[in-house]
C-alpha positions as CSV (number, residue, x, y, z in Angstrom):
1,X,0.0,0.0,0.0
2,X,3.2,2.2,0.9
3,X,4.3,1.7,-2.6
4,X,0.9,2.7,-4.0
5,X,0.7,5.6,-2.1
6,X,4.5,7.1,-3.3
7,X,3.4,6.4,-6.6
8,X,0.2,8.2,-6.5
9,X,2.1,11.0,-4.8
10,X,4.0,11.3,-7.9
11,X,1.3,11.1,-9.9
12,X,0.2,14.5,-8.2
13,X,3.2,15.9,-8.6
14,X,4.0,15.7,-12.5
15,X,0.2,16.7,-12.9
16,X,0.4,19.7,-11.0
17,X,3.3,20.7,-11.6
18,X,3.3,23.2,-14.7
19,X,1.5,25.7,-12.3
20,X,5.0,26.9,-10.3
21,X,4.6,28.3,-6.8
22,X,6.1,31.4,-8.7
23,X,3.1,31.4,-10.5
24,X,0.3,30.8,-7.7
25,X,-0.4,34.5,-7.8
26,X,-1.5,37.1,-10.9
27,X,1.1,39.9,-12.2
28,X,1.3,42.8,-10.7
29,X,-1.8,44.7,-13.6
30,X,-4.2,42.2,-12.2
31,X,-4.4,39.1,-13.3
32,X,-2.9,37.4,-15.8
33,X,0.5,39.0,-16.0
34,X,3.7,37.5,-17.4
35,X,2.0,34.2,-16.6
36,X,0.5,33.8,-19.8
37,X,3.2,32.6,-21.5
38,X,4.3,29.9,-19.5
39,X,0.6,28.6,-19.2
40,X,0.6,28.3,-23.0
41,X,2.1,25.1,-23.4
42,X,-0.1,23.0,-21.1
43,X,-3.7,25.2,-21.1
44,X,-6.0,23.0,-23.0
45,X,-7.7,25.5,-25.2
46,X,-10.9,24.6,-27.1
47,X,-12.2,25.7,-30.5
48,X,-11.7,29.5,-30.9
49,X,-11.2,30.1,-27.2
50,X,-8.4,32.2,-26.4
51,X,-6.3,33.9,-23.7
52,X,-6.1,37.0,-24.7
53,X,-9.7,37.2,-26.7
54,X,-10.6,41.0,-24.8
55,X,-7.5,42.0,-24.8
56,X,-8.5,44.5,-27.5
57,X,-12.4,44.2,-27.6
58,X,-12.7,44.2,-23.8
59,X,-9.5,45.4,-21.7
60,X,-11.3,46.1,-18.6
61,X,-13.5,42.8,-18.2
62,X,-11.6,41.1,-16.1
63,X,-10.9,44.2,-13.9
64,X,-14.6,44.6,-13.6
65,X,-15.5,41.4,-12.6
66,X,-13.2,41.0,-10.1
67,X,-14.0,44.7,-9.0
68,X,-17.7,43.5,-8.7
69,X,-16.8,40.3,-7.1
70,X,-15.0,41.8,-4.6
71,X,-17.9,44.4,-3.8
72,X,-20.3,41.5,-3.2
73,X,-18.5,39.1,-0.9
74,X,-17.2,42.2,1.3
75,X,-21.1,42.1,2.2
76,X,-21.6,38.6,1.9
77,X,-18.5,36.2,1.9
78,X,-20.8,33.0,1.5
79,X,-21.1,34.3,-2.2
80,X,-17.7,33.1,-2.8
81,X,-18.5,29.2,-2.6
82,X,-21.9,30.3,-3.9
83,X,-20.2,31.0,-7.1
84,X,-17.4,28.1,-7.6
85,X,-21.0,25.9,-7.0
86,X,-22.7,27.9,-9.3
87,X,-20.0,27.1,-12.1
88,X,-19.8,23.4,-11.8
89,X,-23.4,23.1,-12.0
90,X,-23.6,25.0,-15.3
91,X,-20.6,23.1,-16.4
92,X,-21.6,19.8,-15.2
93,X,-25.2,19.7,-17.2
94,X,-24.2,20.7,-21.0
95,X,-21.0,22.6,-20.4
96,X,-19.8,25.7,-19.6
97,X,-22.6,27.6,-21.3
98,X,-24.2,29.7,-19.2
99,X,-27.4,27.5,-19.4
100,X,-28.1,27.1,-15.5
101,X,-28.4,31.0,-15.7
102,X,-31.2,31.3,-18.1
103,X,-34.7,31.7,-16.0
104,X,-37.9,30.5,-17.6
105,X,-40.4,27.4,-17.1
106,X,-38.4,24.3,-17.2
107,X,-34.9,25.3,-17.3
108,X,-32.3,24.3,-15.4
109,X,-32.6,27.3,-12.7
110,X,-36.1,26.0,-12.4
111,X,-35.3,22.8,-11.4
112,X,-35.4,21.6,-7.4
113,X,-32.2,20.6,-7.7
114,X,-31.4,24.6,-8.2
115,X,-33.2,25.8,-5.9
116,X,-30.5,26.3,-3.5
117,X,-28.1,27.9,-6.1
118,X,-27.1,31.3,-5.4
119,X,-24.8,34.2,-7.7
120,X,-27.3,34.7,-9.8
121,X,-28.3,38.8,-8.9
122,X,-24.0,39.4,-8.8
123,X,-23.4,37.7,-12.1
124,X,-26.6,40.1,-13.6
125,X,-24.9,43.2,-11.4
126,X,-21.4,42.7,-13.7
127,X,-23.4,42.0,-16.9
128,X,-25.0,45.1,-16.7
129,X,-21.7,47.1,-15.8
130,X,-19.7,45.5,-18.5
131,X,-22.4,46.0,-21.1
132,X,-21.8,49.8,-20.9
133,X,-18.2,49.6,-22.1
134,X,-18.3,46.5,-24.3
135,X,-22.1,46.3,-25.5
136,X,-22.6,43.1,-26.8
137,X,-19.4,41.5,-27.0
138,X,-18.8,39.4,-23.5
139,X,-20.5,36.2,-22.9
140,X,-22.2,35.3,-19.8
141,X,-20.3,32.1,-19.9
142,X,-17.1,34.0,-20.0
143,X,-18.5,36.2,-17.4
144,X,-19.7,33.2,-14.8
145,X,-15.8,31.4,-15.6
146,X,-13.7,35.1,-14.6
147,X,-16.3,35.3,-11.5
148,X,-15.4,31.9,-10.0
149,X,-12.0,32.4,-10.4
150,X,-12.3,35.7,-8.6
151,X,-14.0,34.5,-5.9
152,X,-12.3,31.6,-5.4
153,X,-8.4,33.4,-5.4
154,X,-10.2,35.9,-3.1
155,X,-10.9,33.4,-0.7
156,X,-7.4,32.0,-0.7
157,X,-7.8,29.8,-3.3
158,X,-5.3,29.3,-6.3
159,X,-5.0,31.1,-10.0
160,X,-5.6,29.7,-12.7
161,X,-5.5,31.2,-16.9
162,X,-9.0,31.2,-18.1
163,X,-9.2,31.5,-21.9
164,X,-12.4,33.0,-23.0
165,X,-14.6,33.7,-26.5
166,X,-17.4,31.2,-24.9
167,X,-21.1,31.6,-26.3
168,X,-24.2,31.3,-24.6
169,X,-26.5,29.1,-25.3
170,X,-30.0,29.7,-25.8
171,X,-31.7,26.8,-24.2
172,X,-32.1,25.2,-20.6
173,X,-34.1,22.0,-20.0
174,X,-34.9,21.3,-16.1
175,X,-34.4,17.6,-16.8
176,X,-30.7,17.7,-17.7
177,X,-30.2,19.1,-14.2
178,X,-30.1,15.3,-13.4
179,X,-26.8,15.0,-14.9
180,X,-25.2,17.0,-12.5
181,X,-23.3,14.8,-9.4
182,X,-25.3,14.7,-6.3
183,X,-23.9,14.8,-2.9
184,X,-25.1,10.9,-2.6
185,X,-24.0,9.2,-5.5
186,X,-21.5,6.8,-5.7
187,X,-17.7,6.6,-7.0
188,X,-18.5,4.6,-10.1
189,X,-21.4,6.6,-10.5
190,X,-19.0,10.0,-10.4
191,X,-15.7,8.9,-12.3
192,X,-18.4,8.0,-15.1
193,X,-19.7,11.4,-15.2
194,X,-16.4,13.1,-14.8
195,X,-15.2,10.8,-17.8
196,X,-18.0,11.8,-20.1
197,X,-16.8,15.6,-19.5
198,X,-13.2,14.5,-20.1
199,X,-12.0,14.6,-16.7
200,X,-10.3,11.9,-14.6
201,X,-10.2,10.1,-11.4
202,X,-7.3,12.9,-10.1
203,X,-9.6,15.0,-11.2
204,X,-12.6,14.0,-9.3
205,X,-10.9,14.0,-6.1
206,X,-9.2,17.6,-6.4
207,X,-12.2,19.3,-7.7
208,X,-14.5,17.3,-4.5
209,X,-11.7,19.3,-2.6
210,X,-13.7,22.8,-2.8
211,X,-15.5,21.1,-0.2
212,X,-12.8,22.8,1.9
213,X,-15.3,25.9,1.7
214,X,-18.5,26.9,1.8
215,X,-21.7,25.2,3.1
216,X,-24.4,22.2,2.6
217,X,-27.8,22.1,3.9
218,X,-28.4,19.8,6.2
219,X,-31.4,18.3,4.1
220,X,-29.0,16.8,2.2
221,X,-27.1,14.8,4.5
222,X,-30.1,14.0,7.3
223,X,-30.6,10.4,5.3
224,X,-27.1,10.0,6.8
225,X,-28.0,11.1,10.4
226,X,-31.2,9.8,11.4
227,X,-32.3,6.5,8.7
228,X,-29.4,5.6,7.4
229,X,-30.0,2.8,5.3
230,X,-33.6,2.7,6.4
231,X,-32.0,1.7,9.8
232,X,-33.4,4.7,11.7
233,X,-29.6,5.4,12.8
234,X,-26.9,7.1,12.3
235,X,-24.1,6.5,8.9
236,X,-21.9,4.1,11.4
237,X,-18.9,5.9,9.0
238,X,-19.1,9.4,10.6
239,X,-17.1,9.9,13.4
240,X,-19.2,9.4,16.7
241,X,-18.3,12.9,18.3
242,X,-18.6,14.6,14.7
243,X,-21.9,12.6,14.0
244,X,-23.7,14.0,17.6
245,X,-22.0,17.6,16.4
246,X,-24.4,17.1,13.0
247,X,-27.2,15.6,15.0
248,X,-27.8,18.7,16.5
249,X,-27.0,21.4,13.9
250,X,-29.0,19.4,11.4
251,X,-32.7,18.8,13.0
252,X,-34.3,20.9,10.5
253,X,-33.7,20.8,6.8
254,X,-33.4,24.3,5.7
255,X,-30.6,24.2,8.3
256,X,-26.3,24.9,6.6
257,X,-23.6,23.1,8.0
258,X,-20.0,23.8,7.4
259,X,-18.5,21.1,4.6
260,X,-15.0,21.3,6.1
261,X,-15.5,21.8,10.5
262,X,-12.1,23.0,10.7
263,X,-11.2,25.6,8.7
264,X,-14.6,26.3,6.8
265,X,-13.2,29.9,5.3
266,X,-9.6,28.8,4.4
267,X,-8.5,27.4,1.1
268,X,-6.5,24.5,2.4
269,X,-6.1,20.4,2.4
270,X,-8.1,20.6,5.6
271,X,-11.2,18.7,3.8
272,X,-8.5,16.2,3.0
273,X,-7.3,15.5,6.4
274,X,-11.0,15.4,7.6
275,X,-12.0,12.2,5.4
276,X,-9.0,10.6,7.1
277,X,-10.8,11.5,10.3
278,X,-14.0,10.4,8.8
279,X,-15.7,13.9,8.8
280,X,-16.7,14.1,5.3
281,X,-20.2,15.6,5.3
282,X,-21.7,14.6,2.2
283,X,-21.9,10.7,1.0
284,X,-19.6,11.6,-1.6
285,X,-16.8,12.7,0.4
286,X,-17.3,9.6,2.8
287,X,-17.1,7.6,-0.9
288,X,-13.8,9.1,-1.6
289,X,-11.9,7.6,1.1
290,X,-13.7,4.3,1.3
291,X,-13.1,3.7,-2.4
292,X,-9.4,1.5,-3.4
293,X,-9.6,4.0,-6.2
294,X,-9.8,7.6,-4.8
295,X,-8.9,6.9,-1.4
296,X,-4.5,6.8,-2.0
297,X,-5.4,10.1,-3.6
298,X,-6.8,11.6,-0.4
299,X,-4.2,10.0,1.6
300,X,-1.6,12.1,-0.5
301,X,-3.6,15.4,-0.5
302,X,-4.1,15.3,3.3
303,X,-0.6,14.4,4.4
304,X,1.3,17.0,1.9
305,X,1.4,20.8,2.3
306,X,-1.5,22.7,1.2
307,X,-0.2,24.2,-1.6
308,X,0.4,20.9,-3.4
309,X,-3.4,20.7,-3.6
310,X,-3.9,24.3,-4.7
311,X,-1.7,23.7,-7.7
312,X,-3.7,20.5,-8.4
313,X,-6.6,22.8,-7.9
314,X,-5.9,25.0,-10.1
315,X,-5.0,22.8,-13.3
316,X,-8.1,20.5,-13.0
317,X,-10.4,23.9,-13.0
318,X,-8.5,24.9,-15.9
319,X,-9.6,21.8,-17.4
320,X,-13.3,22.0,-16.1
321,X,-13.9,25.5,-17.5
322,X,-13.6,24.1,-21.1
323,X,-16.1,21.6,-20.9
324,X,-18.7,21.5,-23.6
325,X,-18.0,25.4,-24.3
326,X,-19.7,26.7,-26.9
327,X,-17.5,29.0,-30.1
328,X,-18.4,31.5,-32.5
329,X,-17.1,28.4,-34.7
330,X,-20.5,26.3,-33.7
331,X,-22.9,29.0,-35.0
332,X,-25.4,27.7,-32.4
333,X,-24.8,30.3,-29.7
334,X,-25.2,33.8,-28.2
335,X,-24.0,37.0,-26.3
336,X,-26.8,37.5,-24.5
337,X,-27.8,40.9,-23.4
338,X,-29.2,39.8,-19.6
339,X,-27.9,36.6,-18.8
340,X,-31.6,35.6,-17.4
341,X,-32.9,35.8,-20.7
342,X,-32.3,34.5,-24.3
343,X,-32.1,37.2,-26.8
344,X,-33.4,34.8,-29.6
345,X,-36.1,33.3,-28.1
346,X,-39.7,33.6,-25.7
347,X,-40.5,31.5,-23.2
């Protein structure tokens, strides 16, 4: 098992590694700085996206988003998560398309399973403020990717190069919302998901890891406290003292508790060292250190520095922000003008 471990370890280290420590951080003009270069070689660009598409068209777009992002989690920091949650359910339906944004009857945003989603109102508030410098030319896709980025550094989290020219697309189906991994699915059930976007196992477990922030309702995780199995008892995995802790913060659904107990508003490997501990709130994260498969991976995130998982972080975002992205190239998209709304069609 030793053996399998070091070797995982490694595994870690040649995929993180082409985002340096030198390079954790953006240039000294806001983000991006001299690190485009070096990010060239390994980004994995997709159809027509690029990394400096508003260079020219749009020079201030990343400024104001993370201008406005800042704004809005000054008065509420649980936006932050909000928005990193926001961004993988868009991506995780039919890609990064800004389809979980558009609000009719039977969209995605529609759909109970959205009805806790939240960064909807901040990603309208920079819409509207970019519109008056560059009127029709920025995405809402592009818009949601530079928001979750922002938050997420913000919060203490890692960098990473987003390349942009994404369209939006004009149509959301409620139903698709299933596609999306739920916090009580299975790890066969996950890596197949993940491998239908392009992702990987390494993958899985590092992106699981922005459990180190932000919040779950308790509705989804009182199955595991009180009829487990249809036993009537308690998941027998969770820690006993960490269980009764849950007990009581979780007797009504509409409840939140913290998914990492120990440092819930620091981007760090603490969610990592929790599963060890057998803390993980969700089924999921329980999943991912039961599993042969995932759990050598957690081992090696929990018992290495933090920022080993922050560079991991960053390069499997980088990956997840390209999924299913629609180009100018596809003729099948938009730039919408609200991001609530299609400009082509009426609901």
């Amino acid at each position: 098992m030793k053996s399998a471990v070091v070797s995982v370890f490694i595994l870690v280290i040649l995929v993180a590694w082409p985002v340096s420590a030198g390079k954790d951080l953006p240039g000294e003009g806001g983000y991006g700085g001299d690190e485009e270069e070096d990010t060239k070689s390994w980004f994995p660009l997709d159809n027509l996206l690029s990394l400096s598409y508003y260079d020219k068209i749009c020079p201030n777009f990343e400024k104001i988003v993370d201008t406005k992002v800042r704004e809005w989690t000054k008065t509420d920091p649980s936006l932050g998560p909000a928005l990193l949650r926001l961004l993988f359910h868009d991506c995780g339906v039919t890609g990064c398309d800004a389809s979980i944004l558009l609000d009719h009857k039977g969209s995605e945003r529609r759909s109970p399973a959205s009805k806790t989603l939240r960064g909807f109102e901040l990603i309208e508030d920079i819409k509207s403020e970019i519109e008056k410098s560059c009127p029709g030319l920025v995405s809402c896709a592009d818009i949601l990717t530079a928001a979750s980025r922002s938050a997420t550094y913000q919060l203490g989290g890692p960098y990473w190069p987003n390349a942009y020219g994404r369209r939006d697309s004009t149509n959301s189906y409620a139903r698709d919302v299933e596609k999306v991994p739920s916090g009580r699915r299975d790890i066969t059930g996950l890596l197949e998901t993940f491998q239908s976007y392009g992702l990987n196992i390494l993958d899985l477990v590092v992106l699981s890891g922005a459990h180190t922030i932000g919040k779950a309702y308790c509705g989804t995780i009182q199955s595991r406290l009180y009829n487990f199995n249809a036993t009537h008892g308690t998941d027998p995995s969770i820690d006993p003292k960490y269980a009764d802790f849950l007990r009581r913060k979780c007797r009504w659904a509409s409840e939140t508790v913290y998914l990492d107990a120990m440092t819930p508003v620091v981007f760090d490997n603490q969610y990592y060292i929790n599963l060890q501990k057998n803390m993980g709130v969700l089924t999921t994260d329980a999943e991912l250190v039961k599993d042969p498969r995932t759990a050598p991976l957690v081992k090696a995130f929990a018992e290495q520095p933090p920022q080993m998982f922050r560079h991991q972080f960053a390069v499997s975002m980088a990956k997840l922000v390209n999924v299913g992205v629609i180009t100018g190239e596809d003729r099948t998209g938009e730039i919408r003008r609200v991001c609530s709304k299609s400009n082509s069609k009426r609901y």
